[in-house]
N, C-alpha and C positions, 0 to 999 in steps of 0.2 A: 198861309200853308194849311190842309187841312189835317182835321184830324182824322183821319184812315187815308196814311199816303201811299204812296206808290213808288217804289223804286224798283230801278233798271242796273243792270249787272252785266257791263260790255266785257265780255271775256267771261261767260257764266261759266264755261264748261271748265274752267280750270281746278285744278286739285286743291286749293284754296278756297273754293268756295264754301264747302262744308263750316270753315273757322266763320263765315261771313254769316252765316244759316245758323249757327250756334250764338251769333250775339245777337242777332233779331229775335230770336228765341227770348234772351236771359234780358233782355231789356224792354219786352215788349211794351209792359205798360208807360215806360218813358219815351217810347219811338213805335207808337200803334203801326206797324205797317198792316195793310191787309191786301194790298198787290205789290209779289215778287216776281219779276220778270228777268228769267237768264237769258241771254241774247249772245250767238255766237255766229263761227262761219261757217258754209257747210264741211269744210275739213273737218271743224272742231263737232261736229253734231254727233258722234258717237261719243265724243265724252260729256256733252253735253247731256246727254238724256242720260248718262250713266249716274252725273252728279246729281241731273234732275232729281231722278226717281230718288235719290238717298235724301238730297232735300226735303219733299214731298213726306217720305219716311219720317224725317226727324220732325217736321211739323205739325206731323200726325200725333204721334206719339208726342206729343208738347201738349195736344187739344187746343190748339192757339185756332183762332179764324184767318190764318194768311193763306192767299189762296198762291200759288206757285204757276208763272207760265214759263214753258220751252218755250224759242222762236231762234231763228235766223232772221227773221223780220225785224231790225234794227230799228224803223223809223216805229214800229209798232207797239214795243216795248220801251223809245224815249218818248212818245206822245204822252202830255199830261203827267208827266214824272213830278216827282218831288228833289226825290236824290237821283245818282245816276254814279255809280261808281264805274272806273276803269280798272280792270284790272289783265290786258292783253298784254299777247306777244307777237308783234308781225313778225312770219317768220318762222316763227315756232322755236322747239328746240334744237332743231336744225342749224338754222340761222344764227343761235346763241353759241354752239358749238363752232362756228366757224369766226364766230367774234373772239373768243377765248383760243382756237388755236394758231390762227394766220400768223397775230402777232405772234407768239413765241418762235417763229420761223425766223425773224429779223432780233430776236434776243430784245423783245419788248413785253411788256407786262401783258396776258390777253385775263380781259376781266369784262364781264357784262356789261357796269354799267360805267367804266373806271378805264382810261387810256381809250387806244382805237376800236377797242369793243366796244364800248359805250358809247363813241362817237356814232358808231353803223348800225348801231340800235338807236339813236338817234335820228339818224338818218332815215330810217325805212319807217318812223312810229309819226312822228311831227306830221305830217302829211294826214297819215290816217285819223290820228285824233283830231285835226283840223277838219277835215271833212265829217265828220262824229257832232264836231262844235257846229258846223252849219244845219245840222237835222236839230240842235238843240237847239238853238236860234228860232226856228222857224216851231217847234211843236213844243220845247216846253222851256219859254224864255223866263220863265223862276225858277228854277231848279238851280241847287245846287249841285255839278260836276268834283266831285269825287278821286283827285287820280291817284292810283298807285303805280299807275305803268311807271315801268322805268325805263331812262333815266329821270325819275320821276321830277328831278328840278328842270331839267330842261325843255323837258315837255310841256309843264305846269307853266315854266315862262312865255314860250312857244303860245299856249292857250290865252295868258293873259293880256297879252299883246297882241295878239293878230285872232282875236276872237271878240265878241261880247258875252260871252258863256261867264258865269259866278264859280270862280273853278277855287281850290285850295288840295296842294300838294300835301300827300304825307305819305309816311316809311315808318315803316314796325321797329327802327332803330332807335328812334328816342326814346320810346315807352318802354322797350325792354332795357334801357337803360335803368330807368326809375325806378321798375320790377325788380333789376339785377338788385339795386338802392335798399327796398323796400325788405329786400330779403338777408342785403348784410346787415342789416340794423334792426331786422325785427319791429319795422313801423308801418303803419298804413300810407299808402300815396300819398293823403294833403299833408303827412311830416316831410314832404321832403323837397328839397329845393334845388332844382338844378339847372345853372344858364347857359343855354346853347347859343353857338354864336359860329359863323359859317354858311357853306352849302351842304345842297343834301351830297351824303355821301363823303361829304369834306367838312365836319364840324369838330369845334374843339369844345370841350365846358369847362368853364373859367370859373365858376363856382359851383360850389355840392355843399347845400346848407342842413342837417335833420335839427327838428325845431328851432331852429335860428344858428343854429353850432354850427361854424364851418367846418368839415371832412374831408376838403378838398388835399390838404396836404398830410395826413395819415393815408388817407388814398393812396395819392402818391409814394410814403414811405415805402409802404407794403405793394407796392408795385402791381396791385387787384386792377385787373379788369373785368367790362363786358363785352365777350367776343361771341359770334356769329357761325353756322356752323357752316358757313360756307365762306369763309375767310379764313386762311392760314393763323393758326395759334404760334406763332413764332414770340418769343418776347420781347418786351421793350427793354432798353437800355433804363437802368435806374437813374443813373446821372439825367441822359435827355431828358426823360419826366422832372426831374425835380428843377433841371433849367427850362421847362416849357411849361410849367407851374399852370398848368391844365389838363385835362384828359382826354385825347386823342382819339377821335374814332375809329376803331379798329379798321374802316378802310383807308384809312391815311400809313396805315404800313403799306402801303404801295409805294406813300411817297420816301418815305422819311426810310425805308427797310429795302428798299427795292432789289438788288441783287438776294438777299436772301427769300421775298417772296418770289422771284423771277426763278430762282432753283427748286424752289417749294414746287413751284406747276409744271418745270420741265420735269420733276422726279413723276409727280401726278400722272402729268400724263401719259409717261412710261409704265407706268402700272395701272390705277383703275380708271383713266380717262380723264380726259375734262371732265367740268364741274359737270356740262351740259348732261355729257355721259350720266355721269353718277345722276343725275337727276330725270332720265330717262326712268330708269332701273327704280328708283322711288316711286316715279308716277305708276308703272306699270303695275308694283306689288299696291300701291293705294287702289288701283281703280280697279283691282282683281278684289279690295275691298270692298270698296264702295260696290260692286255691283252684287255684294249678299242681299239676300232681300229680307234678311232678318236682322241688317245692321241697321241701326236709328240713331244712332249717334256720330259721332267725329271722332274717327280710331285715334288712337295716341299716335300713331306710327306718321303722321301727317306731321307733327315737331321735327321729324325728319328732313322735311322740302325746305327750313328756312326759313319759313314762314313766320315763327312764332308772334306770337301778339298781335296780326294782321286783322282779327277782325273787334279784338277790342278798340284801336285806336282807329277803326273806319267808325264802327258804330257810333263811340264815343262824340268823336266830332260829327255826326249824324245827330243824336242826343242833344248836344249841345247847340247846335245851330236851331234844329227846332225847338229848343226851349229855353232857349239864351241865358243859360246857365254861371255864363263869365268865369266861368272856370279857364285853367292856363294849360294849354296844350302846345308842343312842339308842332310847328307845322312849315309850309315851304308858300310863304306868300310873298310878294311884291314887296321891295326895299323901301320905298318913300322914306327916305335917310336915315334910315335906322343905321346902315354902315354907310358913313358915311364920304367912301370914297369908290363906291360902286353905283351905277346908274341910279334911279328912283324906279326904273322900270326892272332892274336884276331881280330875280328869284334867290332868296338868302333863304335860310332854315332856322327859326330862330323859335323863342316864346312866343305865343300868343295870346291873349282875354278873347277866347270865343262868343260873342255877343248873337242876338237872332238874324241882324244884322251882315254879322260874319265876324271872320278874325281880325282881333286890332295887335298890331307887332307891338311886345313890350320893349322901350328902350334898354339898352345895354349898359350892364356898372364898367364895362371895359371889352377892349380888343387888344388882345395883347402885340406890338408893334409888331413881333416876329412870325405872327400868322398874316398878315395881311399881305405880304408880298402871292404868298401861296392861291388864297382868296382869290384875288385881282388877276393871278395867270389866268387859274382854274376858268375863274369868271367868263374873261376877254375868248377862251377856247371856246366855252358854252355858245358864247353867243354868236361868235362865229358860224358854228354850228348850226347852231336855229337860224341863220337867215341860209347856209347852204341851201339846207334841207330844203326851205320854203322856194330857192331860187333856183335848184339845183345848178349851181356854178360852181364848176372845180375848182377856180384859182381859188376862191374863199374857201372851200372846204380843205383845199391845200395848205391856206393860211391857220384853220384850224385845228389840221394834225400837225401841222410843225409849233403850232403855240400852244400843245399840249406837255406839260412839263417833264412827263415818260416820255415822249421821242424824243432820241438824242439826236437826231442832226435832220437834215432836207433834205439827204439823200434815201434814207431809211424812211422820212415822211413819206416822200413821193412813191418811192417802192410798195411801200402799205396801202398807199391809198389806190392806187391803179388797181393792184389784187382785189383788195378788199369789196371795191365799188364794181370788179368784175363780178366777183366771187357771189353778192348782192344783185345783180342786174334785175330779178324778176321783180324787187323788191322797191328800187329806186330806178322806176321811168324818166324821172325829172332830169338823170345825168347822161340819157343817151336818148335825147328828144332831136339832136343835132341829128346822130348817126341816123337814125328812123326814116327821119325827115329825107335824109341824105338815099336812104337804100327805097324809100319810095318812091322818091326821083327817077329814079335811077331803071325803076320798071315800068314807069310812064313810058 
């Protein structure tokens, strides 16, 4: 790898970037970049150059030598890369909005990245990042790929399997965990120890040690958590915590809460919208920001989207990969029996020792017996999932909304998935290649 790299930024124009521009910044001398390449589509190209130019801004005022390109030229900006971060949405938030409301029509959970939302953002992303992995392939086969798109495990899997791309998953959830950690106990990060164990999006920590002291169970007493601001704050049951003698990511209140988050979003969207909504209405007041030309930094109001901690834990594992640090990061990599009653090829979310190398999974002190059924559904739906996507074949994508543990029956599967995959059509070619094929016939 050399020393002045080169990273690419798939989805630059997003309202996120600025956090990603703000730790190339604060880390420079551990992570020399001196080419940053935002790369988007042309829909997205007015916010692209919007972000641009604030980039540019903050770089300036840093006196750093990174030089910043615009493009839509995707193959341009991965040529010769070092890192390559994902951070898209096909789709947009259009498409996110129709993932979060369809379901609530059938009294099912609608959530991004969680139930038939997540599956149909699945659906329309796998394809694109695959295609994404062949331009990496071909111009910059050592690069490390970056993802955050989400469903960022599935996709991460999706890459690791049907790619040669060096990919490693991650989400702003574990680390704002450690932060939330760091801040009830008043210690720096290396006091604190915490073991994750799960998927992304579905994990539980089975241990929370500061200096060697387990915390996990005063935790629990006082019933503290870390919640997300785009996840219902509803609370846990005290007893269930202290029978589940772990700490629950606050997206598993979908599973474990579900009539009460399922009233939580039908209230929602009676009043200020979907999540997508609301996040419409954020992007619009950030990028009426971003487009000051006297603004040079990362407004606070950007804590706002969600986002929080997204570009320490990119950078971080950036940092660490180029300077094999061996430090332990939460990340979403490949099983090789670390759980070991899930594939060797499953995408889990666990520890890692970041090496230059890449991430090696730390083994687990436990899996508690009563998460692992949950794991294994979750699992088996993923990956259903991931081969629809790649095959587009209904019966299997059928197979994996009915083995999703929010659909309650086959007849409510089927129902969701017909809408849904309509509702989608521009988005997913793969599932009406039949019909196509069929209405071109047909004008022969």
């Amino acid at each position: 790898m050399q020393n002045k790299l080169k990273i690419a930024v798939i989805g630059g124009g997003s309202s996120y970037t600025p956090e990603l521009v703000e730790g190339f910044i604060r880390y420079y001398s551990e992570l020399p970049v001196q080419e940053l390449w935002l790369v988007d589509i042309e829909p997205g190209l007015h916010k692209l150059n919007i972000v641009g130019e604030l980039a540019k801004r903050m770089i300036l005022a840093s006196g750093l030598p990174i030089e910043v390109h615009l493009t839509t030229d995707r193959r341009a900006a991965i040529e010769g890369a070092d890192f390559i971060s994902t951070q898209m949405r096909v789709g947009m938030l259009d498409a996110r909005a129709l993932d979060e409301s369809i379901p609530l029509k059938y009294g099912v959970i609608g959530q991004e990245t969680t139930g038939p939302g997540g599956m149909m953002k699945a659906l329309r992303t796998i394809p694109v990042l695959l295609d994404i992995c062949r331009d990496i392939e071909e111009l910059a086969p050592d690069a490390w790929l970056l993802n955050f798109t989400n469903p960022a495990g599935m996709v991460t899997e999706a890459i690791t399997r049907h790619s040669k791309v060096r990919s490693v998953g991650l989400c702003n959830a574990p680390i704002g965990m450690i932060k939330w950690l760091t801040s009830q106990y008043q210690v720096s990060p290396d006091r604190v120890y915490a073991e994750f164990v799960g998927l992304n999006h579905l994990h539980w920590i089975t241990r929370i040690e500061v200096d060697g002291q387990d915390k996990l169970t005063e935790l629990l007493d006082n019933r503290q958590e870390y919640a997300a601001v785009n996840v219902s704050h509803q609370d846990w049951d005290g007893d269930f915590l202290h029978s589940l003698r772990s700490l629950p990511s606050y997206y598993l209140k979908y599973f474990y809460m579900t009539p009460a988050m399922l009233e939580d979003q039908i209230q929602a969207m009676q009043g200020e919208g979907s999540r997508a909504e609301v996040v419409k209405k954020v992007e619009e007041e950030l990028f009426q920001l971003y487009s000051d030309p006297n603004l040079q930094e990362k407004p606070k109001q950007l804590e706002q989207r969600g986002g929080a901690y997204y570009s320490e834990a990119a950078v971080n594992l950036m940092r660490s990969l180029y300077n094999g640090t061996g430090d332990v990061q939460t990340l979403n990599v490949p099983n090789r029996g670390i759980i070991d009653f899930l594939p060797d090829e499953a995408c889990i979310e666990v520890n890692c020792v970041v090496t230059a190398n890449g991430p090696l999974p730390v083994q687990l002190t436990t899996i508690p017996q009563h998460i692992k059924g949950l794991i294994h559904a979750v699992k088996t739906y993923e990956q259903l999932t991931i081969e629809a996507a790649i095959t587009g074949d209904r019966d299997i994508a059928l197979q994996a909304m009915v083995h999703h543990p929010l659909v309650p029956s086959v007849d409510i599967a089927k129902a969701l998935l017909q809408e849904m995959l309509e509702a989608n059509r521009q988005y997913l070619p793969q599932f009406f290649q039949k019909e196509t094929l069929a209405a071109d016939k047909a004008l022969v």
